[in-house]
C-alpha positions as CSV (number, residue, x, y, z in Angstrom):
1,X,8.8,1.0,-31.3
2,X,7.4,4.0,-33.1
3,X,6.9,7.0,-31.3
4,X,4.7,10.1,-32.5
5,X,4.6,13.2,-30.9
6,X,3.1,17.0,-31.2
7,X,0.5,18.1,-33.8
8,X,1.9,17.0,-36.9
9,X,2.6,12.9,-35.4
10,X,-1.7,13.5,-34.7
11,X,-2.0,14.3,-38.0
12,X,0.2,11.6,-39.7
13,X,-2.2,8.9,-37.2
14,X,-4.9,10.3,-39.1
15,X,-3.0,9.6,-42.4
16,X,-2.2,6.4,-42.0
17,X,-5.0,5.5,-40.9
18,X,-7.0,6.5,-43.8
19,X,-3.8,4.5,-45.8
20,X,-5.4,1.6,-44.1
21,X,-8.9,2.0,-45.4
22,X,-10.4,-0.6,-48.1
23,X,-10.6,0.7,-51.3
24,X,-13.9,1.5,-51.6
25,X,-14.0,3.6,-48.8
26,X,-10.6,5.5,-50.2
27,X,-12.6,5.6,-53.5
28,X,-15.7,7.3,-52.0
29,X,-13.6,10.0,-50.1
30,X,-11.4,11.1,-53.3
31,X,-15.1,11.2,-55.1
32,X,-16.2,13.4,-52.2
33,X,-12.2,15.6,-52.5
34,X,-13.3,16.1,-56.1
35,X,-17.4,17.1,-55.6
36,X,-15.7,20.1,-53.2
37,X,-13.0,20.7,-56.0
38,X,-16.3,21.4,-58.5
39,X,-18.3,23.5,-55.5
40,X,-15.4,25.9,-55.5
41,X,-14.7,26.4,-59.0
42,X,-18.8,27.1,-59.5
43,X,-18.4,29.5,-56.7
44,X,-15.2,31.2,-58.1
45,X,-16.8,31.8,-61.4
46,X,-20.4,33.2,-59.7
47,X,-18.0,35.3,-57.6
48,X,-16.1,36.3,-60.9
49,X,-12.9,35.7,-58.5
50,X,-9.5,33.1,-59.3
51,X,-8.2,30.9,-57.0
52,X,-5.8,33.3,-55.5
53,X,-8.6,36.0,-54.4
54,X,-8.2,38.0,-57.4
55,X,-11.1,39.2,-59.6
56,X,-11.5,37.8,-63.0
57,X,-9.9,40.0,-66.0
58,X,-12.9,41.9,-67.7
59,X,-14.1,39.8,-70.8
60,X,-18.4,39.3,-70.5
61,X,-17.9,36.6,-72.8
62,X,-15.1,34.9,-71.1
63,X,-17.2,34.6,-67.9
64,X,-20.3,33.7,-69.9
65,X,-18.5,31.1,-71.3
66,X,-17.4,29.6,-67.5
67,X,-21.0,29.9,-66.5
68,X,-21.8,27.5,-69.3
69,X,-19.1,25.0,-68.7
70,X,-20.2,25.0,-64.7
71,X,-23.5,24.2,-65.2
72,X,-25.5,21.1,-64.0
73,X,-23.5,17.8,-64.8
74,X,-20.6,19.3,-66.9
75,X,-17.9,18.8,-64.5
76,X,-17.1,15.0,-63.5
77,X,-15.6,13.4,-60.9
78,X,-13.6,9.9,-61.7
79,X,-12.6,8.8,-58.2
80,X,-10.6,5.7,-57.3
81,X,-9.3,3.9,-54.2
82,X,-5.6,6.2,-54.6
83,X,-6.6,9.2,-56.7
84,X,-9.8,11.1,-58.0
85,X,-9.9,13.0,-61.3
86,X,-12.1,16.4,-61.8
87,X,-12.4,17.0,-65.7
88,X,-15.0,17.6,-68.4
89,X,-16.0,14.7,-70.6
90,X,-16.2,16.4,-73.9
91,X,-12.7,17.2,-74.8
92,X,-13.9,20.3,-76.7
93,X,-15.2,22.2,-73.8
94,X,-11.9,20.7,-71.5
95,X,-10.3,22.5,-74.3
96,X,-11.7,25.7,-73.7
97,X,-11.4,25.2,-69.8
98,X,-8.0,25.0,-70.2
99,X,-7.8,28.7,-72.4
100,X,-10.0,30.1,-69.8
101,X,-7.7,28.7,-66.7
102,X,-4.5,29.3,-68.1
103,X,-5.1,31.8,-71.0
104,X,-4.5,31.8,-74.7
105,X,-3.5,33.5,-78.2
106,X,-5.1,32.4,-81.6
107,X,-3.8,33.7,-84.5
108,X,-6.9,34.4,-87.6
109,X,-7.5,35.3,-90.6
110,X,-10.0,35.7,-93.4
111,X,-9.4,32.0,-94.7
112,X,-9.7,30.6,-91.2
113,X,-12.8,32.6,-90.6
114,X,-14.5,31.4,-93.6
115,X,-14.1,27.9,-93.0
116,X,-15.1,27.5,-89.6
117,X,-17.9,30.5,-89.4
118,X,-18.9,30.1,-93.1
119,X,-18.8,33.2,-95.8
120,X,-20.8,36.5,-93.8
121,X,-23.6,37.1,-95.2
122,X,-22.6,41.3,-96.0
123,X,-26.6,41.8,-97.2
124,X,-28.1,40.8,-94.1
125,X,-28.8,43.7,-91.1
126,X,-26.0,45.3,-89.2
127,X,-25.6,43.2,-85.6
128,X,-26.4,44.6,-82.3
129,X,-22.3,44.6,-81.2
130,X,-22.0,46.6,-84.7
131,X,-24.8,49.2,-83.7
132,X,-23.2,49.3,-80.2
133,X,-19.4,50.0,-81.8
134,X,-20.5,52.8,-84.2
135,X,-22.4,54.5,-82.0
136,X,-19.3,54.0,-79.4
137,X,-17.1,55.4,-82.4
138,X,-19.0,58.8,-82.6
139,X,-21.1,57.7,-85.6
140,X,-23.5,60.0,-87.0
141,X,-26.4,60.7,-89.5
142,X,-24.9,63.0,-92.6
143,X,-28.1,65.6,-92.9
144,X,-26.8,67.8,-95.3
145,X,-25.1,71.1,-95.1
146,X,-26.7,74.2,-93.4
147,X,-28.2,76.9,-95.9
148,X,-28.1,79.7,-94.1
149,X,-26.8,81.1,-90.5
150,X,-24.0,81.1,-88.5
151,X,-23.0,77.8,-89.3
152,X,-24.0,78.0,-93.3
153,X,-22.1,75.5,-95.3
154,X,-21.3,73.4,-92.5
155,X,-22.6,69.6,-92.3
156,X,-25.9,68.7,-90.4
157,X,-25.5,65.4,-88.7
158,X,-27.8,63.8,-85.4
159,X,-27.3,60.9,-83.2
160,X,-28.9,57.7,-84.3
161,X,-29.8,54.6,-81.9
162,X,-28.7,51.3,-82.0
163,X,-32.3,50.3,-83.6
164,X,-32.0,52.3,-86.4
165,X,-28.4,51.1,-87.3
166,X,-29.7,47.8,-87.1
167,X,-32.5,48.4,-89.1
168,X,-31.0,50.7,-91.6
169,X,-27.9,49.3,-92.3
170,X,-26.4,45.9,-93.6
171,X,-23.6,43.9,-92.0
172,X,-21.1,45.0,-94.9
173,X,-22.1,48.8,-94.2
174,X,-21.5,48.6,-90.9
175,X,-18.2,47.1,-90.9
176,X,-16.8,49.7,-93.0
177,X,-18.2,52.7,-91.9
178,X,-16.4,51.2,-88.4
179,X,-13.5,50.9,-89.8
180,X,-12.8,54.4,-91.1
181,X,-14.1,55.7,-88.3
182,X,-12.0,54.1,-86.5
183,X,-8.9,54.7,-88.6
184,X,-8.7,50.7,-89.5
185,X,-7.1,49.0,-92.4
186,X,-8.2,45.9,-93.7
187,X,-6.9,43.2,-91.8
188,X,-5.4,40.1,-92.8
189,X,-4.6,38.4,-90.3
190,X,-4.8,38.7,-86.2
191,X,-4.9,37.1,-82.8
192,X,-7.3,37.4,-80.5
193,X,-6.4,36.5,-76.5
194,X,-8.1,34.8,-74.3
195,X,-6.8,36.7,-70.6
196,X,-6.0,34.0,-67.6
197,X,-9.2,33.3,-65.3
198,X,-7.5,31.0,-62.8
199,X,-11.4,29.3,-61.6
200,X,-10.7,25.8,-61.8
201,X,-8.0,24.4,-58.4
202,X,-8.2,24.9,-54.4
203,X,-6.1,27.6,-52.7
204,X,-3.5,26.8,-50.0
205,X,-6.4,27.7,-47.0
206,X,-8.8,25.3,-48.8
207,X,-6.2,22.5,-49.1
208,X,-5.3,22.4,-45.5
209,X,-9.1,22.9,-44.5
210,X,-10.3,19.9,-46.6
211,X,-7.7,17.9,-45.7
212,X,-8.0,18.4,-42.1
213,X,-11.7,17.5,-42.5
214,X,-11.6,14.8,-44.7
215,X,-8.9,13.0,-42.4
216,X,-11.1,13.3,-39.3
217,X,-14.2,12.0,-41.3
218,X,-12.2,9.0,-42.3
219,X,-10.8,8.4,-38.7
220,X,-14.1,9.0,-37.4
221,X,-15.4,6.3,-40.2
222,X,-12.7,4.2,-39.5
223,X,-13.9,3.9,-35.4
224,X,-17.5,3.8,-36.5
225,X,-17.4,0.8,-38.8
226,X,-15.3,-1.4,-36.0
């Protein structure tokens, strides 16, 4: 004869009793497992904090990104009687999940760029991140030279806002003037990174709280249904 004893014999009871549920009952409590798996990863990407506790590494677009993926009916749950998977249906935005979650590198260039962006148009108006860069850069309007005074000879130059480099300048403009600014060659290749955001998974305090919840729901199912 089996003999249990202490805390941990309670909690095997509790185990094996939910072993001994049908299947559909198993299957409705992984479904339910996975529906708290997607509440915490929605409320680790509003709170802009991983799994661990640890805020998210700055990137707005990163998190823009996980606000998008989180929303409405994105996230699925595929229970079954002995296992439930949490995933995204479209494998293109499981894809980017998975940079997000674990981080990645992408190596570019010009070639890439063109095929899956399409040629830049260099005539159209400078963009609003340009604008923000050049004015971030130190960019300012050439005036002339002073005439006369103390500073005769020297170059005139004023601040300029965001509007007026989006309405005064083109996209090809503005890239270049960034560049020398900033000291840049031409590029032809590079990698941009994607930094870790851990969102997606349940901590070690989670675990053991779900767990001991779920296992008294089912044992309390279990009674009721007799």
């Amino acid at each position: 004869m089996l003999t249990i004893k202490g805390s941990g014999g309670a909690r095997l009871v509790k185990q094996i009793a939910a072993l001994n549920l049908p299947a559909n009952r198993r299957k409705a409590w992984h479904g339910k497992m996975g529906r708290a798996v997607i509440r915490a990863a929605k409320k680790n990407i509003k709170q802009q904090r991983q799994v661990n506790g640890q805020k998210f590494a700055a990137g707005k677009n990163g998190q823009k990104v996980l606000k998008r993926m989180a929303r409405g009916k994105n996230l699925k749950v595929y229970a079954g009687a002995n296992k439930a998977t949490v995933t995204w249906p479209n494998s293109f935005t499981g894809k980017i999940a998975r940079a997000q979650q674990e981080g990645h590198q992408e190596q570019y260039n010009a070639g890439r760029m063109e095929k899956e962006r399409g040629q830049p148009d260099y005539g159209a108006p400078a963009t609003q991140d340009q604008a923000k860069a050049l004015i971030k850069a130190g960019y300012k309007l050439n005036k002339g030279k002073y005439k006369s005074g103390k500073n005769k000879g020297n170059t005139k130059s004023r601040r300029v806002s965001q509007s007026w480099i989006k309405e005064n300048m083109t996209l090809g403009q503005a890239g270049l003037i960034l560049r020398m600014l900033r000291d840049e060659p031409g590029k032809a290749s590079w990698t941009t990174e994607t930094p870790a955001r851990e969102f997606f998974g349940l901590n070690g305090r989670e675990v053991d709280t779900l767990g001991n919840d779920f296992l008294n729901d089912i044992l309390q199912s279990a009674k009721s249904a007799r």
